[in-house]
BATI-478354 format. One record per residue (C-alpha): y negated, x negated, z; residue in one letter. Coordinates in nm, 4 decimals. Layout:
N
{Y Y | X X | Z Z | residuo A};
...
//
This chain:
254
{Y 1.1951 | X -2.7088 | Z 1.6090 | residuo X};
{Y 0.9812 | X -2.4149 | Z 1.4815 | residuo X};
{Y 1.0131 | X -2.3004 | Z 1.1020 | residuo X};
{Y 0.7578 | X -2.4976 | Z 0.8800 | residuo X};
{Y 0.5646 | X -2.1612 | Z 0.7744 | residuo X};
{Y 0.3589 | X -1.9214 | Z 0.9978 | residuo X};
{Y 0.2733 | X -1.5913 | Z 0.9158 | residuo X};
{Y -0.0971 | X -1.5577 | Z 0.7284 | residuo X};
{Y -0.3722 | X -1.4599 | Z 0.9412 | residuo X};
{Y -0.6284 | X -1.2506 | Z 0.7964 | residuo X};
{Y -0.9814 | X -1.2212 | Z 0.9057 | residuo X};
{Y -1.0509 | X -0.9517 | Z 0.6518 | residuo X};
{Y -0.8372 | X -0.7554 | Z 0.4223 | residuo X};
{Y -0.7215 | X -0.9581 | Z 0.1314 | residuo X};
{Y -0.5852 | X -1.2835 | Z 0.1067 | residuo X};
{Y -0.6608 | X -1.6145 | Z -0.0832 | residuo X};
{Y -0.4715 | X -1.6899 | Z -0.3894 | residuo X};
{Y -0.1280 | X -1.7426 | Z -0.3590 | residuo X};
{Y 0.1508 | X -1.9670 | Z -0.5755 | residuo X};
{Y 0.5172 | X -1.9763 | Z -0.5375 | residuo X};
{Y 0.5050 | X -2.3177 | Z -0.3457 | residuo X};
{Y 0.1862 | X -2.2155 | Z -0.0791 | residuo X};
{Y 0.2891 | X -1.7520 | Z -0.0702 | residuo X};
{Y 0.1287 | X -1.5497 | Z 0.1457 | residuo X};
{Y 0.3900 | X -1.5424 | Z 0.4524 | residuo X};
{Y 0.4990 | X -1.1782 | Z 0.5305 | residuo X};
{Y 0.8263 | X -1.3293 | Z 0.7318 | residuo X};
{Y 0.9102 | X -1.7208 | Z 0.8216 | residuo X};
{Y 1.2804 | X -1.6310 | Z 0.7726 | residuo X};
{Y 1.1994 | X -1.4237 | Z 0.4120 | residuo X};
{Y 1.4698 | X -1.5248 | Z 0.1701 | residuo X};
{Y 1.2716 | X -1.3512 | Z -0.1204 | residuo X};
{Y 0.9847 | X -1.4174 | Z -0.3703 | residuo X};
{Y 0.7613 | X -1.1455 | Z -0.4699 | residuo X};
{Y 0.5725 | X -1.2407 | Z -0.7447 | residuo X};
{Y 0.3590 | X -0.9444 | Z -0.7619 | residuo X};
{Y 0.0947 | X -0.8902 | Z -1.0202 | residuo X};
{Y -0.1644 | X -0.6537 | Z -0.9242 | residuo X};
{Y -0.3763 | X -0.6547 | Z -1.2701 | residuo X};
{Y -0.4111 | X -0.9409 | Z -1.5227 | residuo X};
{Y -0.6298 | X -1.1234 | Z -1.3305 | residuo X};
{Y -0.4696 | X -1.1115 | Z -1.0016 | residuo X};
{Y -0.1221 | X -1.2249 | Z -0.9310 | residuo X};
{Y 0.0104 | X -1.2798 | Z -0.5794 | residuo X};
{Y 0.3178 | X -1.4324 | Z -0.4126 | residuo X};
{Y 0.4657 | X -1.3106 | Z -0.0670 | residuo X};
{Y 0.7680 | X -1.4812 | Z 0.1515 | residuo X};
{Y 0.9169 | X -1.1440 | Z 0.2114 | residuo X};
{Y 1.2301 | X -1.0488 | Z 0.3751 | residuo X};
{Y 1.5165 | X -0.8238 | Z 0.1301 | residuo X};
{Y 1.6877 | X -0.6477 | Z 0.4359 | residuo X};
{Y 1.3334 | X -0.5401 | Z 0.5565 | residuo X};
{Y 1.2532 | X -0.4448 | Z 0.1808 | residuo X};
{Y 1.6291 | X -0.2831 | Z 0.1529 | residuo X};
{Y 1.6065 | X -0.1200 | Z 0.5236 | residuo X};
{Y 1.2326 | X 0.0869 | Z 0.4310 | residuo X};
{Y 1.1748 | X 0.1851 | Z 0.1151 | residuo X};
{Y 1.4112 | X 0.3298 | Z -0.1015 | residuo X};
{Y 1.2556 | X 0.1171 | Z -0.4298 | residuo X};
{Y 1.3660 | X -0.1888 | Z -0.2851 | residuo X};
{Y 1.6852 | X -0.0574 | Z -0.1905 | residuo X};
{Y 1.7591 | X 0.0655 | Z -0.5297 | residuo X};
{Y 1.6348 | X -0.2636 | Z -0.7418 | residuo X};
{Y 1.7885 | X -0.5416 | Z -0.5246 | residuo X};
{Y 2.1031 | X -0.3440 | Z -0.5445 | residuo X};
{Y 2.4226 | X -0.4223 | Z -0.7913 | residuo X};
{Y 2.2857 | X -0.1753 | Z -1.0178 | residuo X};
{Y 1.9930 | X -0.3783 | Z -1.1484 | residuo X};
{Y 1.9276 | X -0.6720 | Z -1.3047 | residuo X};
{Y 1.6946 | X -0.8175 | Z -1.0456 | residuo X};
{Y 1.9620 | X -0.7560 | Z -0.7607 | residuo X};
{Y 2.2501 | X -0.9104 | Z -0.9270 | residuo X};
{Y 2.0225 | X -1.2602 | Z -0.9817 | residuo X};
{Y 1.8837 | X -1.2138 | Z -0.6416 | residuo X};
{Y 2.2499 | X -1.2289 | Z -0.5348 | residuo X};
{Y 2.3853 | X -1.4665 | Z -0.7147 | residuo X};
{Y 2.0860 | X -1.6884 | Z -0.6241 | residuo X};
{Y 2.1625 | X -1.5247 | Z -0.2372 | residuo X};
{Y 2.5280 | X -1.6965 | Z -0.2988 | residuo X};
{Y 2.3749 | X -2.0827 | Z -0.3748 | residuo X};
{Y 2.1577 | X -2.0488 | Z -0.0462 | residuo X};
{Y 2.4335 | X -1.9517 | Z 0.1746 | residuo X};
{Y 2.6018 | X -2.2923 | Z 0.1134 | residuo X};
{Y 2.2613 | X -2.4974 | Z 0.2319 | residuo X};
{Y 2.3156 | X -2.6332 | Z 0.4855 | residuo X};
{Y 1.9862 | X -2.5836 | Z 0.6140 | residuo X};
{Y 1.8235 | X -2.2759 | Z 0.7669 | residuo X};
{Y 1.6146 | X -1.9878 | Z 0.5558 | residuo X};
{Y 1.3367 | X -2.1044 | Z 0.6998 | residuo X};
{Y 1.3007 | X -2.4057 | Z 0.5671 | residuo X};
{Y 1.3970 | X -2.3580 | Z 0.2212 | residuo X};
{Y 1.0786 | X -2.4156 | Z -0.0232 | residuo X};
{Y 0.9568 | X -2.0745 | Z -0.0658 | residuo X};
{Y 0.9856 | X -2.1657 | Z -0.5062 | residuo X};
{Y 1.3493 | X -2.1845 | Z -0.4323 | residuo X};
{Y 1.3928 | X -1.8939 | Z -0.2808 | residuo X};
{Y 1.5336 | X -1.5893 | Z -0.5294 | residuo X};
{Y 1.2337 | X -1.3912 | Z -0.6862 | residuo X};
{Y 1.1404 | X -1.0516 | Z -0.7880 | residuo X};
{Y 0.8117 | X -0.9767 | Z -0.9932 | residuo X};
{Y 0.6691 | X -0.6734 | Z -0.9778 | residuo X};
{Y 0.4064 | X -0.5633 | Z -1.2596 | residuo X};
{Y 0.0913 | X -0.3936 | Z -1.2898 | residuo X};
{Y 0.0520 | X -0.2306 | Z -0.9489 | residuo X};
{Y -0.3114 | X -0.2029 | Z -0.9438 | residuo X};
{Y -0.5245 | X 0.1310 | Z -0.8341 | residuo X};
{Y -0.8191 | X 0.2563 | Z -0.9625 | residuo X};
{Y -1.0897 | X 0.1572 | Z -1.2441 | residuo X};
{Y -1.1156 | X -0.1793 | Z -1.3916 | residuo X};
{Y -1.3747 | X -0.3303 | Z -1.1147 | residuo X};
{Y -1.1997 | X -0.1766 | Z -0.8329 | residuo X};
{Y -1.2158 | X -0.4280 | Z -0.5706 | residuo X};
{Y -0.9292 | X -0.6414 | Z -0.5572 | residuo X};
{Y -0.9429 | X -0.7591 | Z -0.1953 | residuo X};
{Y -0.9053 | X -0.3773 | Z -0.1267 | residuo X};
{Y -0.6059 | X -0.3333 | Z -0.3822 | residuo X};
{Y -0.3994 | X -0.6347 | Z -0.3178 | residuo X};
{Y -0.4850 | X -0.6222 | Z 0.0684 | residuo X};
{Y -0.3327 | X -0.2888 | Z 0.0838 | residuo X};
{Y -0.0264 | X -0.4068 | Z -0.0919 | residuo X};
{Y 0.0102 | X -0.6518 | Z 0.1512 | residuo X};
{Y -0.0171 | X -0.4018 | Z 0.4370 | residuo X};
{Y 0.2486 | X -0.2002 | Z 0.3229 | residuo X};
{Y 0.4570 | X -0.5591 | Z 0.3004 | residuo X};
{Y 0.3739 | X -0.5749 | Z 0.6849 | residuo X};
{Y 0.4538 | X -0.2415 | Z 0.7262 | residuo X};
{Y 0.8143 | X -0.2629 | Z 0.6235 | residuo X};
{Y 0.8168 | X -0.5988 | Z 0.8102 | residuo X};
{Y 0.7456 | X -0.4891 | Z 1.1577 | residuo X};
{Y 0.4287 | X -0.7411 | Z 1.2207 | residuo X};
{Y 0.0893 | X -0.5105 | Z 1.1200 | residuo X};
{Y -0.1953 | X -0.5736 | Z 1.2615 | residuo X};
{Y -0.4251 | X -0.2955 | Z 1.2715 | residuo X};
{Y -0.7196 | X -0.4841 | Z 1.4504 | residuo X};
{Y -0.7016 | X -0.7076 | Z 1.1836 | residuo X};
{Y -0.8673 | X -0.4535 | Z 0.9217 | residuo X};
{Y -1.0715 | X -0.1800 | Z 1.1068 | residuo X};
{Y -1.4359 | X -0.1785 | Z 0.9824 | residuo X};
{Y -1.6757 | X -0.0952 | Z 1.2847 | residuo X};
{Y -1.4051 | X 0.0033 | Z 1.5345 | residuo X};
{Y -1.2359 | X 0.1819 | Z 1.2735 | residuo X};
{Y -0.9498 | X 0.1498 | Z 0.9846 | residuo X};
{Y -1.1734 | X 0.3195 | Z 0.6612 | residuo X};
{Y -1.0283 | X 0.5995 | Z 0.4455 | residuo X};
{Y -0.9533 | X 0.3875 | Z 0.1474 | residuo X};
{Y -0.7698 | X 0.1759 | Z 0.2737 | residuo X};
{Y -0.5561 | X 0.4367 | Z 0.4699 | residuo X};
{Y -0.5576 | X 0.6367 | Z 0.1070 | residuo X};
{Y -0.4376 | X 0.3111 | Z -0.0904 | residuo X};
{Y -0.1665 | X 0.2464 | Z 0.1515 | residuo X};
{Y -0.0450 | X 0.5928 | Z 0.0871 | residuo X};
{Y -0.0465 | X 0.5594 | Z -0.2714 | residuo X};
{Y 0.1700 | X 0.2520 | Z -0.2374 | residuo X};
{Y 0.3875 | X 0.4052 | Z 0.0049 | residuo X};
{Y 0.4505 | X 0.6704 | Z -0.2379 | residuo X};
{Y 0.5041 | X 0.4577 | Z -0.5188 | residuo X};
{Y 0.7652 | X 0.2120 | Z -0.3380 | residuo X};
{Y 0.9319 | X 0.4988 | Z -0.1678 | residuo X};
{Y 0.8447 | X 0.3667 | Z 0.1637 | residuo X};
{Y 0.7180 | X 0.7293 | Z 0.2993 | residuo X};
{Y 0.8704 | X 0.7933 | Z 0.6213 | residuo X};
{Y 0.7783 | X 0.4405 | Z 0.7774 | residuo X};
{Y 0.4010 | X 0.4404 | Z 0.6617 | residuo X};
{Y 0.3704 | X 0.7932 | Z 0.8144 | residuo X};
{Y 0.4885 | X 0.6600 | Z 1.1148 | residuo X};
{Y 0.3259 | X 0.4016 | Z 1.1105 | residuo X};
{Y -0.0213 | X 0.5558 | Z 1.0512 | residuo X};
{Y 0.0856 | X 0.8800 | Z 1.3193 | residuo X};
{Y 0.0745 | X 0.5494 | Z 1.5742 | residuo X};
{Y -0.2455 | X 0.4567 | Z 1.4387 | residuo X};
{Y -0.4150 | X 0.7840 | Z 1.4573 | residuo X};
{Y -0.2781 | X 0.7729 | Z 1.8470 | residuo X};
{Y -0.4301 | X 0.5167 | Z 1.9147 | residuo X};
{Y -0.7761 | X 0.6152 | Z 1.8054 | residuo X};
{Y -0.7846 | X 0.3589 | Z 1.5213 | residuo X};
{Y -0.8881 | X 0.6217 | Z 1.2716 | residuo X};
{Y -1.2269 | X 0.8237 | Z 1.3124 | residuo X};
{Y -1.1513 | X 1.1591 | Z 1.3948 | residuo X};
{Y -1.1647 | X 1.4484 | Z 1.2040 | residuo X};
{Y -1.5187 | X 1.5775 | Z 1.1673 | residuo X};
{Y -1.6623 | X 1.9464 | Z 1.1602 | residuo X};
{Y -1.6480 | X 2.0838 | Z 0.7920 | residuo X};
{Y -1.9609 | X 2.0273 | Z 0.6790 | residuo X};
{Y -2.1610 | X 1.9331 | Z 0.3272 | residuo X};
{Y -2.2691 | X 1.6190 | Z 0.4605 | residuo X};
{Y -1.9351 | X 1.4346 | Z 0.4786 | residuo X};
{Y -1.8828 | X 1.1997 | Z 0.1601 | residuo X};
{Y -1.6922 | X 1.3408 | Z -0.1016 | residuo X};
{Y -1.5480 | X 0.9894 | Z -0.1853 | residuo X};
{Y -1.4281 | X 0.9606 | Z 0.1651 | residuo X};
{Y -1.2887 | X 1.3822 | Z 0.2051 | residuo X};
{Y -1.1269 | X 1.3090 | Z -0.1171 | residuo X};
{Y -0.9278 | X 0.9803 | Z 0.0632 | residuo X};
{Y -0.8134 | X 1.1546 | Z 0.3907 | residuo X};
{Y -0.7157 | X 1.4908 | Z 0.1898 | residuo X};
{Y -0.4967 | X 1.2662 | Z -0.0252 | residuo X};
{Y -0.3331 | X 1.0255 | Z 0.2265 | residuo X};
{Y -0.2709 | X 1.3325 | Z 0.4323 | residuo X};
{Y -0.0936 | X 1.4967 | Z 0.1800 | residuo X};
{Y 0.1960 | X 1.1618 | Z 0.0982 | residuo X};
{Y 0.2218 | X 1.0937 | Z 0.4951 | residuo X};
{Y 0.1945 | X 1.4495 | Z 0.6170 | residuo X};
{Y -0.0903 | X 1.4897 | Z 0.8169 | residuo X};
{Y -0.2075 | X 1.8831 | Z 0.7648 | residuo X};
{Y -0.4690 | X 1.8353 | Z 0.9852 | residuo X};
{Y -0.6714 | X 1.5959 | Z 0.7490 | residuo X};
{Y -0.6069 | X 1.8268 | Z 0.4496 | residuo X};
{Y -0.7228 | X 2.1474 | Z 0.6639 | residuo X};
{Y -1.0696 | X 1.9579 | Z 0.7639 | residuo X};
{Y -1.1122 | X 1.7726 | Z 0.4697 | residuo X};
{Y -1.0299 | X 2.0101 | Z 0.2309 | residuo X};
{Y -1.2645 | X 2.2645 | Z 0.3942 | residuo X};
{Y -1.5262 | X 1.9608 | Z 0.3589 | residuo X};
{Y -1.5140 | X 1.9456 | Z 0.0101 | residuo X};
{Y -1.5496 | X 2.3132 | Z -0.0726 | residuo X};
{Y -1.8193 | X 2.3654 | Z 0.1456 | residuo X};
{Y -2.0036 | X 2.0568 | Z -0.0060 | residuo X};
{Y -1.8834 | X 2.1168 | Z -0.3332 | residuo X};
{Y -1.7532 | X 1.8279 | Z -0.5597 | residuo X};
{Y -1.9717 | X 1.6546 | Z -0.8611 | residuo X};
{Y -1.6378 | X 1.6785 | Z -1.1111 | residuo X};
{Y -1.6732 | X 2.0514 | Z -1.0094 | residuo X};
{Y -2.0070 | X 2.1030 | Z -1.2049 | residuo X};
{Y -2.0570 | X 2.1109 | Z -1.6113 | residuo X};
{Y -1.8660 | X 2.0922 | Z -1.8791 | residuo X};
{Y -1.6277 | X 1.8421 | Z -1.6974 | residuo X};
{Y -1.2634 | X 1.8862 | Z -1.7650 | residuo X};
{Y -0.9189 | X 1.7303 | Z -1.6830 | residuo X};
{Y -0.5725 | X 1.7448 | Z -1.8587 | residuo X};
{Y -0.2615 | X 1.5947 | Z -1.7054 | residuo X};
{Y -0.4125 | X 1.5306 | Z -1.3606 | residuo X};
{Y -0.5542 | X 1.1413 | Z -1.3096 | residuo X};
{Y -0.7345 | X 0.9955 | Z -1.5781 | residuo X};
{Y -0.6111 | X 0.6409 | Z -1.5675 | residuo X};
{Y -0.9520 | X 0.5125 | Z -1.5041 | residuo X};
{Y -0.9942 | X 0.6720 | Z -1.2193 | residuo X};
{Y -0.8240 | X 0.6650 | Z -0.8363 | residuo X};
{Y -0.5959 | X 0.8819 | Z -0.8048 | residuo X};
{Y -0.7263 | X 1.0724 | Z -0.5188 | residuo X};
{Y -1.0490 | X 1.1459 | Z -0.7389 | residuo X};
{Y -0.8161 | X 1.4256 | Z -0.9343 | residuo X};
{Y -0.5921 | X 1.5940 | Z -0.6453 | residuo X};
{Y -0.2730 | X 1.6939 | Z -0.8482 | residuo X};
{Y -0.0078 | X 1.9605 | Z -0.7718 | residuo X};
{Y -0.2724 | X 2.2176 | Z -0.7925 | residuo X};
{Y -0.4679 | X 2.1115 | Z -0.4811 | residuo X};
{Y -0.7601 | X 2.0257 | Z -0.7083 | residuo X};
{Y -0.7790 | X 2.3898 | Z -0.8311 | residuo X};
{Y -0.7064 | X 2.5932 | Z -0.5548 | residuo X};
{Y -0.9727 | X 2.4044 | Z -0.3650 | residuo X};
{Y -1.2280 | X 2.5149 | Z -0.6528 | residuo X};
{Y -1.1041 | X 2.8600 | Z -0.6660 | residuo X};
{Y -1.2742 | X 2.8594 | Z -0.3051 | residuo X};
{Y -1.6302 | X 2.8600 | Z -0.4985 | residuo X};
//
């Protein structure tokens, strides 16, 4: 007999609201909670797997181990499951051990949450094995933001290595536009995106072309009185301020 739960599909990035006894399905056989909450008004649930977690990103690794809090409940809740008699599958995902994770959102207050939380959940299928890239290309195409949000999140759960891979594949096979002549035309927004996620998941050749882009076309925070301390005002994405002096070497080009 098949497990009870099937993994979400998803017509368009985001998902519907989610609560511990109907998560959003990353893996039938997950034998973890997240309870992740992405701002104040957004707070999602995913059937997640901890070996997956544990395997890709070092974050994971790190807070499900002995050494933290949330590891040693997950384990001792780990311990009670063991005994059931009945596969992982079919445990209610509410009894399953869970992990919350706070305040992971990106960007200014109305940032679109279907983008945010969608691109959490990529990452989630990322680590998982079970993306579907056809599932969120725009137009033929997977769109800079999204690419540039699952970078930031790759960063932040020190999942690096398998989203660059991941999104190396992707550029393969042709699932991101190419890289387009320098040239003041191209959207600052979207050179600003590619510059960044090429700079986590090592692609040089996006933050050659795009950086090129953006001097040639210049930059609106380039102009006035503007200024910035510390790097990313917390209002703001964080590719619109590109730290680790990117931001001012690129404007020493003018």
């Amino acid at each position: 007999m098949p497990p009870p739960a099937e993994i979400s599909n998803r017509s368009e990035l985001g998902h519907a609201r989610s609560t511990p006894d109907d998560p959003i399905v990353i893996d039938t056989q997950g034998d973890l909670l997240l309870d992740v909450h992405h701002n104040k008004d957004l707070v999602q649930y995913y059937r997640v797997s901890i070996s997956a977690l544990r395997k890709h990103s070092s974050y994971f690794h790190n807070l499900l181990s002995m050494n933290f809090s949330e590891g040693i409940k997950v384990d001792s809740k780990m311990a009670t499951l063991r005994n059931c008699p009945k596969d992982i599958a079919y445990v209610p995902p509410s009894a399953l051990p869970t992990v919350t994770i706070s305040d992971i959102g990106i960007g200014p207050a109305d940032a679109p949450t279907n983008i945010c939380e969608g691109s959490f959940g990529l990452l989630l299928e990322v680590l998982h094995g079970c993306l579907q890239w056809s599932m969120v290309k725009t137009n033929g195409y997977v769109r800079p933001i999204i690419l540039a949000m699952l970078a930031h999140y790759a960063e932040a759960f020190a999942a690096i290595p398998a989203v660059s891979k991941e999104v190396h594949a992707l550029s393969e096979k042709g699932y991101i536009r190419g890289n387009a002549r320098p040239t003041k035309d191209v959207k600052e927004d979207k050179s600003r995106q590619k510059i960044y996620a090429g700079l986590i998941l090592d692609l040089p050749e996006w933050v050659q072309t795009h950086s090129a882009a953006l001097i040639i076309g210049g930059s609106k925070s380039w102009v006035g009185e503007t200024e910035r301390s510390n790097g990313v005002d917390t209002e703001e994405y964080p590719w619109d301020y590109l730290s680790g002096g990117v931001e001012d070497t690129m404007q020493a080009f003018l």
